[in-house]
C-alpha positions in Angstrom: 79.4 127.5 160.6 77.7 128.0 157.5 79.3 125.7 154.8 79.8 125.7 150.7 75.9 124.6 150.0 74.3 127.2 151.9 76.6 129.7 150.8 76.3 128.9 147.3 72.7 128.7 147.6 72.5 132.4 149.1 74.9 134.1 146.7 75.6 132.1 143.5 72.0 133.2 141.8 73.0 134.3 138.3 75.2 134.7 135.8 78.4 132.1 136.0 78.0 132.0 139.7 74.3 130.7 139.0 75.7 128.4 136.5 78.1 127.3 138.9 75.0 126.0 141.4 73.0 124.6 138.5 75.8 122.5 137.5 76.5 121.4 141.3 72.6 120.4 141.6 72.0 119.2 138.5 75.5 116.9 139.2 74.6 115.9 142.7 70.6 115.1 141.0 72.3 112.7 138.1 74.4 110.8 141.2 71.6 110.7 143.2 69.4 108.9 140.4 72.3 106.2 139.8 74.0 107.5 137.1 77.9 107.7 136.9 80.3 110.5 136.3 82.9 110.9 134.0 85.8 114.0 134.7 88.4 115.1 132.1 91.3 117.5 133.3 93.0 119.7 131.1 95.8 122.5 132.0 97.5 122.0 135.6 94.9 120.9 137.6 97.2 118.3 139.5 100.1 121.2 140.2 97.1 123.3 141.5 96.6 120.2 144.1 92.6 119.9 142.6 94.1 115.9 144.2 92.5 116.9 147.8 89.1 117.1 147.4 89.5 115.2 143.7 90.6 112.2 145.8 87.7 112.2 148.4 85.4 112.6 145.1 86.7 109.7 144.0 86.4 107.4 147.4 83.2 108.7 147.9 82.2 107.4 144.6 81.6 110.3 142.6 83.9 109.8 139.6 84.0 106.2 137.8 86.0 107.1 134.9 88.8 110.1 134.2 90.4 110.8 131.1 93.4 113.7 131.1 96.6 114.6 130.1 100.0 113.2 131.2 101.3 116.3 132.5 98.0 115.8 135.3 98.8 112.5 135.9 102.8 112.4 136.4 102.0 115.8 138.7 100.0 114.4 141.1 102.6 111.6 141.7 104.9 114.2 141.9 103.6 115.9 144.2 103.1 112.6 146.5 106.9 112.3 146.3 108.2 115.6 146.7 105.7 118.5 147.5 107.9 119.7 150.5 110.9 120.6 147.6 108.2 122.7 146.0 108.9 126.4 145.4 105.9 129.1 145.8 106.8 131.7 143.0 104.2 133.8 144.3 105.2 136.9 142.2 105.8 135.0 139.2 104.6 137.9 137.2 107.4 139.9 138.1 110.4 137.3 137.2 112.8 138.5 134.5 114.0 136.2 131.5 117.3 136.2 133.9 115.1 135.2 137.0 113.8 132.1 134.5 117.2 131.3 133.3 118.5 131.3 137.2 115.3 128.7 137.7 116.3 126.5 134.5 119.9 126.4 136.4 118.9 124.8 139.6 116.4 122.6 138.1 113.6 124.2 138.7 110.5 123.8 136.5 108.1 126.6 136.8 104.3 126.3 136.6 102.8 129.8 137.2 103.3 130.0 140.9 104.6 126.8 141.0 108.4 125.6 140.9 109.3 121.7 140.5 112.3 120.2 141.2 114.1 118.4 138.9 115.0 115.5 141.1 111.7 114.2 141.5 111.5 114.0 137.5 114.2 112.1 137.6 113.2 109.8 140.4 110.0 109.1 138.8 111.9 108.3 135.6 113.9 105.6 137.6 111.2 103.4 139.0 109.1 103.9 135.7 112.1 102.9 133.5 111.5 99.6 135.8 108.1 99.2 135.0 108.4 99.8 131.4 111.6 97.1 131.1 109.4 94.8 132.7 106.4 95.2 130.2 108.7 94.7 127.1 110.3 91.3 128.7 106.8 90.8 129.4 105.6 91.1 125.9 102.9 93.4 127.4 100.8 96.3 126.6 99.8 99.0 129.3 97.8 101.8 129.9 100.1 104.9 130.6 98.4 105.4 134.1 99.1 101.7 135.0 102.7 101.7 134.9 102.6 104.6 137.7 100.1 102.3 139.5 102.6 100.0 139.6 104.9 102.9 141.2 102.4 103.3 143.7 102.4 99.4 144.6 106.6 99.0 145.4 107.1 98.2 148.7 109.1 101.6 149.7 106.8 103.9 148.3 105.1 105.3 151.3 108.6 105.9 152.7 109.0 108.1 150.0 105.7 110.7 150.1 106.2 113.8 151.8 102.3 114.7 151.8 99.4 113.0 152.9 98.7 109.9 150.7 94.9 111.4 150.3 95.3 114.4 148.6 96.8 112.6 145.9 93.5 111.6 142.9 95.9 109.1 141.3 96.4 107.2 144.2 92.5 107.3 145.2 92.1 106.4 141.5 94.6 103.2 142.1 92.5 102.0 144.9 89.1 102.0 144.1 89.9 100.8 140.8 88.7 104.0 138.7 90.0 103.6 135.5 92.2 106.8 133.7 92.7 107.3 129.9 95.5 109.0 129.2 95.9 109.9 125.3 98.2 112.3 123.9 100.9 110.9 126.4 103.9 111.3 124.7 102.7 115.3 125.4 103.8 115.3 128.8 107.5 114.7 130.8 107.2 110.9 131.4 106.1 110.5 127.4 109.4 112.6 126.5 111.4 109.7 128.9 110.0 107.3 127.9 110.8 108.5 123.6 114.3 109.4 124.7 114.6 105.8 126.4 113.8 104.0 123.4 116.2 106.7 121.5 118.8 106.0 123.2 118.4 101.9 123.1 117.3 101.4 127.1 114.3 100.6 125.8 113.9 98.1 122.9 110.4 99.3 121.4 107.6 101.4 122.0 105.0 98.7 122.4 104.7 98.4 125.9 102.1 101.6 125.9 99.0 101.3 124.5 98.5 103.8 121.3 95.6 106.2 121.5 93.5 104.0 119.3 94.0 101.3 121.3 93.0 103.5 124.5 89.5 104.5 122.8 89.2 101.4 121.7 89.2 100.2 125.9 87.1 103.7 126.4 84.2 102.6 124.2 84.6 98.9 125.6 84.0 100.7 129.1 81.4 103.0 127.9 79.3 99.8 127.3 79.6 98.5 130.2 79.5 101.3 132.6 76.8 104.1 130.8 74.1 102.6 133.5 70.9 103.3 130.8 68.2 101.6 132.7 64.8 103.0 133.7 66.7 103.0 137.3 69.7 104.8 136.5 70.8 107.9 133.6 73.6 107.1 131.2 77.6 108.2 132.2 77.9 112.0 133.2 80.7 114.2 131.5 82.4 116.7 134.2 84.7 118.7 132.0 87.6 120.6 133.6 89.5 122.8 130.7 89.5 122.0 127.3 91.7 120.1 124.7 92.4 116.5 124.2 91.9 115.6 127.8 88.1 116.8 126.9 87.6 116.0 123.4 89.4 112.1 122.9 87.0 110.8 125.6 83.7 112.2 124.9 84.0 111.6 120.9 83.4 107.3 122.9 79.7 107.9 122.0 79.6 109.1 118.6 82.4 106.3 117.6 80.2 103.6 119.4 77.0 105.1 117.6 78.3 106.3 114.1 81.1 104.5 113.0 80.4 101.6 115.4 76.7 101.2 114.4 75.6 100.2 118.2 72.1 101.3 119.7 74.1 103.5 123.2 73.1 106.5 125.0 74.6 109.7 124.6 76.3 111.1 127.5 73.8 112.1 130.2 74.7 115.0 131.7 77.5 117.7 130.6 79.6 120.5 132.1 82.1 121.7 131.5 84.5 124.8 133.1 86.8 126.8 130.8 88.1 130.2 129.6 88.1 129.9 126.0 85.9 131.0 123.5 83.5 129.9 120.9 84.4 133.0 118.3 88.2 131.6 118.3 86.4 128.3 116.5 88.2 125.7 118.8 87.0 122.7 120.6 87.5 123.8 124.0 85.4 127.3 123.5 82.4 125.2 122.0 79.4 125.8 123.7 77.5 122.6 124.7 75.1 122.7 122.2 76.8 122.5 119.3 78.1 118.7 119.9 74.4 117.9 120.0 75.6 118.4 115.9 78.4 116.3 116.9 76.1 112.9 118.2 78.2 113.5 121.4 74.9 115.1 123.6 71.1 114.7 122.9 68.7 117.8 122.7 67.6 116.7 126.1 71.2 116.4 128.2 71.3 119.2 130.7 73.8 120.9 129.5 76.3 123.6 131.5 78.9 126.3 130.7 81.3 127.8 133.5 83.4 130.8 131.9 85.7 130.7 135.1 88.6 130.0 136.9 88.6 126.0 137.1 90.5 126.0 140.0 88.3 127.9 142.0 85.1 127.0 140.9 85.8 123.2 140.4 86.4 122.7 143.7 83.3 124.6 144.8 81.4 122.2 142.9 82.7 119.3 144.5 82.7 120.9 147.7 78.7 121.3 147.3 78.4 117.6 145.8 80.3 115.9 149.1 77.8 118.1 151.0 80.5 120.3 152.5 
């Protein structure tokens, strides 16, 4: 059976498709050489499952570090609980504002093809409510991803997952201790909870979560320690899935450590990145590589890679090539 590499090696020869195997080589060459990776993920990757071969990227120590938004993080727990109450909305183009508002009754969040349940929201809310009572008491201050770690570690939870536990990145994440960033949380259906906990009084303060300064603040502590710049190894790889916060907060680490910080670090060592946008619309996530070299986020010398694609089918042909599938 011929598998991912070989195909990609016989057909993906220019144009995106070329860039596509670059990326994979030049990836699987940083790896190879003992350098780390870094992944950010925008959009719904976790909804579109990117957990089942995310997760064996992560055990097989391919990702050391993840930075992305709430919405991906809550989803793939999500998913762990309640996958089989799922509803495919296959023709989701054709639905009517009246097919929506019929969804919105039975509570029934729809992401493109995707409907989730309300219930499992609501779940989730319930043990997290837990976890974030327990902090204040506590007097402590937690990473958003942590306090769904701690999900993760009650007792019952296995009980509770209707798919299998490894298709799930946060989970893989939770066990070989790869560290997630989260900033922007409040952007995401935990983050509204949480606000309207601490609204309403169930919660006596918002101190509990670490604030986004205090996250890159723990990123560029990391960065430190982790960018590997040795004659042996490169410095940290930066995998870039979508665009937006989930992309920019983590990889602006290395300038803040270098310009405002005033410390002698590496620049990120390798860069790709897979997205739709573009550079004419003057945003961050339609910048082409190059111009953060301006930006002291990438050196002249960084290979460098740009996907205009569909992240959720090439990602996971990247990855496939990478675990030599």
């Amino acid at each position: 059976m011929a598998s991912i590499r070989s195909f990609m090696e016989s057909h993906f020869l220019h144009f995106n498709s070329g860039e596509t195997l670059r990326a994979a080589k030049a990836y699987e060459a940083h790896i190879t050489s003992g350098g780390k990776m870094f992944l950010t993920l925008a959009g719904a990757a976790s909804t579109g499952r990117i957990g089942r071969i995310l997760s064996r990227m992560i055990r097989q120590g391919k990702i050391h570090g993840i930075c992305c938004t709430g919405a991906n993080l809550e989803e793939d727990v999500m998913s762990l609980f309640a996958s089989d109450d799922y509803e495919p909305l296959p023709n989701y183009r054709d639905l009517t504002p009246g097919d929506e508002q019929s969804l919105y009754e039975r509570g029934i969040n729809r992401v493109t093809d995707v409907g989730i349940p309300e219930t499992v929201m609501r779940e989730l809310e319930g043990r997290l409510h837990v976890a974030w009572q327990q902090a204040c008491d506590d007097d402590v201050r937690l990473m958003p991803h942590e306090f769904l770690w701690q999900v993760l570690d009650e007792p019952d939870i296995e009980a509770r997952f209707q798919t299998d536990s490894t298709d799930s990145w946060v989970l893989a994440a939770k066990e070989c201790g790869v560290p997630i960033w989260v900033p922007g949380w409040e952007d995401s259906t935990t983050g509204n909870m949480f606000a309207a906990h601490v609204f309403q009084g169930r919660l006596p303060h918002h101190q509990c979560v670490a604030t986004g300064t205090e996250q890159m603040q723990r990123l560029m502590s990391w960065y430190l320690e982790n960018h590997g710049m040795t004659e042996a190894a490169p410095s940290m790889g930066f995998f870039q899935i979508g665009g937006g916060i989930a992309g920019d907060f983590p990889i602006c680490a290395v300038p803040a450590l270098i310009q405002d910080a005033k410390l002698d670090v590496p620049k990120w060592g390798y860069f790709c990145q897979i997205g739709d946008a573009q550079a004419s619309y003057g945003g961050y996530s339609g910048a082409p590589p190059n111009e953060k070299i301006t930006w002291g986020k990438l050196g002249a010398d960084t290979p460098r890679f740009m996907i205009h694609s569909d992240a959720t089918i090439v990602a996971p042909l990247v990855f496939g090539y990478v675990l030599g599938d």
